[in-house]
C-alpha positions in Angstrom: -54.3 -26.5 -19.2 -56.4 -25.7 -16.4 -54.0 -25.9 -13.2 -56.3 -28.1 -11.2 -55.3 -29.6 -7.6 -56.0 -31.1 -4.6 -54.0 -29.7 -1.8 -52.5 -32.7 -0.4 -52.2 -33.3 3.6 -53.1 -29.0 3.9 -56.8 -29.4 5.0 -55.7 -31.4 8.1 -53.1 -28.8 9.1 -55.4 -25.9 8.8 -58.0 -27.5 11.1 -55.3 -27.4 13.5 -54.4 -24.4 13.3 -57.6 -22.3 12.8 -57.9 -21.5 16.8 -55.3 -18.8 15.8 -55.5 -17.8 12.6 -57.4 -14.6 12.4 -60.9 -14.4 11.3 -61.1 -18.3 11.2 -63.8 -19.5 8.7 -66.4 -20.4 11.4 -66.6 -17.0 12.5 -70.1 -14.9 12.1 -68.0 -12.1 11.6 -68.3 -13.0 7.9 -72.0 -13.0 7.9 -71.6 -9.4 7.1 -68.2 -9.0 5.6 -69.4 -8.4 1.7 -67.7 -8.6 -1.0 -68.8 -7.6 -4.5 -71.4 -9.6 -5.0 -73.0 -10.4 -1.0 -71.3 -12.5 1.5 -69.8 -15.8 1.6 -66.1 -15.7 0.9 -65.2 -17.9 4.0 -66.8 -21.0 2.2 -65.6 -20.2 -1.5 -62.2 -19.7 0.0 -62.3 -23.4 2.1 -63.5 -24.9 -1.1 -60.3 -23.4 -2.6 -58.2 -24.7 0.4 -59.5 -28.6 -0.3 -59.6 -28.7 -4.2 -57.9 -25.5 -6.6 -59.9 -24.6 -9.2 -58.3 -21.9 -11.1 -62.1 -21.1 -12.3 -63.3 -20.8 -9.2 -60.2 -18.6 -8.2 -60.2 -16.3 -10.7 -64.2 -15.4 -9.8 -63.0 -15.1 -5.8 -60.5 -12.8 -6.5 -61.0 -11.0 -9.4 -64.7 -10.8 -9.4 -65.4 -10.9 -5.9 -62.9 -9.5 -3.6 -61.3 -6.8 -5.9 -63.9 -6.1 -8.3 -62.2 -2.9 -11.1 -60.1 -1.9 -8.2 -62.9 -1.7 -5.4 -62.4 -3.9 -2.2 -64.4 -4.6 0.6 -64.3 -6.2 4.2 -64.1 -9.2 3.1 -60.8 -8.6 1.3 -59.0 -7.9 3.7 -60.8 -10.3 5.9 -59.3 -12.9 3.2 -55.5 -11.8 3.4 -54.4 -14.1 5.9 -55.9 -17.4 4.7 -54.7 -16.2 0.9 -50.8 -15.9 2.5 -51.2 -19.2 4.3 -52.6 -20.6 1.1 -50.0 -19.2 -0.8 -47.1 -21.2 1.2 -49.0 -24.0 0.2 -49.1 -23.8 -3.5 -46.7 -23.3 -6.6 -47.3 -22.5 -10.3 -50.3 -20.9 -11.9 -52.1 -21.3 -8.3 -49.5 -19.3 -6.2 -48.9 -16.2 -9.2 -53.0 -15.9 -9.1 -52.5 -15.2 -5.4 -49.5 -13.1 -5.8 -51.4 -11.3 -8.4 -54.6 -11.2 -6.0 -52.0 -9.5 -3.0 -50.7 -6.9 -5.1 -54.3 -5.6 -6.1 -55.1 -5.2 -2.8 -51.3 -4.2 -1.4 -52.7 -0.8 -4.1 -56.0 -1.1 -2.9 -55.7 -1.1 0.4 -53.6 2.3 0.5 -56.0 4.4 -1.6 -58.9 6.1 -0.4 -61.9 3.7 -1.2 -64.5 4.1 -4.1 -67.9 2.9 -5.1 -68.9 1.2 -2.2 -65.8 -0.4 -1.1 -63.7 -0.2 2.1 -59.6 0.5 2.4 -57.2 0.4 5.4 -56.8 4.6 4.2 -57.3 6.5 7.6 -60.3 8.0 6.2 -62.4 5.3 5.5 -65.2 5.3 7.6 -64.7 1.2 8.0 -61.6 1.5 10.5 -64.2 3.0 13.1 -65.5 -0.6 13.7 -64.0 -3.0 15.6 -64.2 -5.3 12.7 -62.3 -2.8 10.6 -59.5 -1.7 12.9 -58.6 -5.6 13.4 -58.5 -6.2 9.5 -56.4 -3.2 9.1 -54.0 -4.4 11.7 -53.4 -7.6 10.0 -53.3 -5.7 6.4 -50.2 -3.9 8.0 -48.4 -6.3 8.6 -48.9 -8.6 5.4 -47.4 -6.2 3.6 -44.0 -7.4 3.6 -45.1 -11.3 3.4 -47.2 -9.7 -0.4 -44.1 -7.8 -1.2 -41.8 -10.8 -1.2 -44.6 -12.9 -2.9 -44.7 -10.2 -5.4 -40.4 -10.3 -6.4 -41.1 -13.8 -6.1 -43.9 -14.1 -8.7 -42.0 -11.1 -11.0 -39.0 -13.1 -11.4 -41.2 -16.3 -12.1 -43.5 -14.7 -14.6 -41.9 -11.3 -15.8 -44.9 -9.1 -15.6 -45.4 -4.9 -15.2 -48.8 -5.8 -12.6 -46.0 -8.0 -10.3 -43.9 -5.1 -9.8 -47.1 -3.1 -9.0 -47.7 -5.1 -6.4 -44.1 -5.4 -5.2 -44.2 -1.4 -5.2 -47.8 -1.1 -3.1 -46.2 -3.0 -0.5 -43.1 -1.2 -0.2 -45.6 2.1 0.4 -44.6 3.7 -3.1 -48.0 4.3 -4.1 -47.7 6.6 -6.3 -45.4 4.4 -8.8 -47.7 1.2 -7.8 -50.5 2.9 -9.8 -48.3 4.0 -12.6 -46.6 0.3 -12.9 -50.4 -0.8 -12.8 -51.4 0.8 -16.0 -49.1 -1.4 -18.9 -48.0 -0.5 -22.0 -50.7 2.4 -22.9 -53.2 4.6 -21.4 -54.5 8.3 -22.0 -53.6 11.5 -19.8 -55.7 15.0 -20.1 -54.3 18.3 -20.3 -55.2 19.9 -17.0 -55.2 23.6 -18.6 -56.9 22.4 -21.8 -58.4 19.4 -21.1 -57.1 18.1 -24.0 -57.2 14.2 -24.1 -54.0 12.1 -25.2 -52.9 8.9 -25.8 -49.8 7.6 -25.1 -47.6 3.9 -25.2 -44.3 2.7 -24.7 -42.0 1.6 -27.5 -38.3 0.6 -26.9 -38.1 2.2 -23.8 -40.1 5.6 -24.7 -43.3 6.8 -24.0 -44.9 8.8 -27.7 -47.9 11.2 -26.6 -50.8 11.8 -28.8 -53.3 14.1 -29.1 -56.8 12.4 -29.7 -59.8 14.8 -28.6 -63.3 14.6 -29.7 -63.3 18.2 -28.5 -60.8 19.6 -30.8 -61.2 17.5 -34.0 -59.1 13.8 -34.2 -55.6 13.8 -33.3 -52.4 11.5 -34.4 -53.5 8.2 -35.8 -51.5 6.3 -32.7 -53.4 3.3 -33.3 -51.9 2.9 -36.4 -48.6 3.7 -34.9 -48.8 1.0 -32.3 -50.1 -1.6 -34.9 -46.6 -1.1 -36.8 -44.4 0.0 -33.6 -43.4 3.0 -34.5 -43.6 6.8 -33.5 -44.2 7.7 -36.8 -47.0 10.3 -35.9 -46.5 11.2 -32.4 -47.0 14.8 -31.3 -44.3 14.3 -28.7 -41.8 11.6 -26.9 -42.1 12.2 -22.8 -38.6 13.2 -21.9 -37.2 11.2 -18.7 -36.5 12.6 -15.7 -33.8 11.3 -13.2 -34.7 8.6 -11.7 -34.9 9.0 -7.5 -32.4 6.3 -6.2 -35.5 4.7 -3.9 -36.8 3.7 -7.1 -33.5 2.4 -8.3 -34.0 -0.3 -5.6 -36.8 -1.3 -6.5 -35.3 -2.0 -10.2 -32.2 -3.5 -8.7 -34.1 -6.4 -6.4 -36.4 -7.1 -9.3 -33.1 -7.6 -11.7 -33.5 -8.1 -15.4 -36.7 -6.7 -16.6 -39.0 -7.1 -19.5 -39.5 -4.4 -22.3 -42.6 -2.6 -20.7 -41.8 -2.6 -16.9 -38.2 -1.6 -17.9 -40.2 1.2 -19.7 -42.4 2.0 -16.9 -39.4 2.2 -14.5 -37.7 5.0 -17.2 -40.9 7.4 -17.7 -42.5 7.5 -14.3 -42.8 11.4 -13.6 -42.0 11.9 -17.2 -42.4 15.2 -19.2 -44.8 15.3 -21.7 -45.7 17.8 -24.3 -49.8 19.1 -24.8 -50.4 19.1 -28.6 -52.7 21.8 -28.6 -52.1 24.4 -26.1 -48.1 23.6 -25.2 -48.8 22.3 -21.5 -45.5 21.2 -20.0 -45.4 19.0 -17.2 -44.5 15.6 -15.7 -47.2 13.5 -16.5 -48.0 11.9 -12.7 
């Protein structure tokens, strides 16, 4: 069912204490702090704060202010009201947030694309005032999305939690890996062979599937019965560097893919066609 709710004796509380909040709702600021589809936010995010619509969230967040990865001012123009919001709320409300803050935890720490904006130092958005200020207050979220993020992990067991968890803690690199699930493709980069690859039982089979050079492995037909029966290769493990451990340790007992995704990050993995070896990362 649709987690619908009134958020009892908050809207009172917040008129209080908007004089110090930054980037209050009232503030022309957002007049021209876009998102992905115009401007606006402010008054879709107060209409969150008096009645939850899961609906209506799921459009903010995933549709407007991180829109296929992109972000723009009014993200991180959002983050503070979000993490008040947050304290507010439990259940399917406060994991769509948590989910929301580890998007842009990643986001935020990349350089930006499309036409988005990022806290990165070379995004052309920190020159502004506007920019600088919401990249302050992005800083120092960071810890408040990464304890939302263990929070809503060991709630809801779930590879894009632990993303989020690992984007706050700076570990960008893994964030993105965590971020990807149970498959995806690599390319060869002295071929430019395409592969497919997925996790089974801790592993990580690689495939070779390119147009270029004639169809590969059948690995759909692999996943459909979970096995490895045609892979061209299984990624081989590295050790895994002990500030990762930590990160596996506060999250405690995981589920099948993020257990996976912990084992193969920087992986090697084996090109079908011309022999590339490498980690895959």
């Amino acid at each position: 069912a649709s987690a619908r709710m009134t958020v009892s004796g908050y809207c009172c509380s917040l008129r209080q204490t908007t004089a110090v909040m930054p980037f209050p709702y009232d503030d022309p600021i957002w007049d021209t702090a876009h998102h992905a589809h115009g401007v606006g936010a402010n008054v879709l995010l107060e209409e969150l704060e008096r009645e939850w619509s899961d609906d209506a969230a799921d459009y903010l967040f995933f549709s407007a202010l991180l829109h296929q990865g992109t972000t723009y001012p009014a993200s991180y123009l959002a983050i503070p009201h979000l993490l008040r919001l947050a304290e507010n709320l439990t259940g399917e409300p406060r994991l769509m947030i948590a989910g929301l803050m580890g998007g842009l935890a990643l986001a935020g720490q990349q350089p930006a694309h499309h036409f988005g904006v990022s806290c990165t130092a070379d995004s052309a958005w920190l020159e502004t005032q506007v920019g600088k200020a919401a990249a302050e207050e992005f800083k120092r979220s960071l810890p408040q999305i990464r304890t939302l993020s263990v929070e809503a992990y060991k709630t809801r067991p779930y590879h894009y939690f632990a993303s989020g968890m690992a984007a706050a803690e700076g570990e960008i690199e893994f964030a993105k890996w965590r971020e990807i699930g149970e498959n995806g493709g690599l390319q060869c980069p002295t071929c430019g062979g395409d592969h497919e690859w997925w996790l089974l039982d801790g592993k990580m089979g690689s495939y070779w599937n390119d147009d270029v050079f004639g169809a590969g492995a059948d690995w759909l037909g692999d996943y459909d019965n979970r096995v490895f029966e045609h892979a061209n290769s299984i990624a081989k493990p590295g050790t895994e560097p002990s500030h990762i451990s930590v990160l596996r340790k506060e999250l405690g007992s995981l589920d099948p893919i993020t257990d996976a995704l912990f084992a193969n990050f920087k992986s090697t993995v084996v090109c079908a066609h011309c022999g590339w070896v490498r980690h895959h990362q």
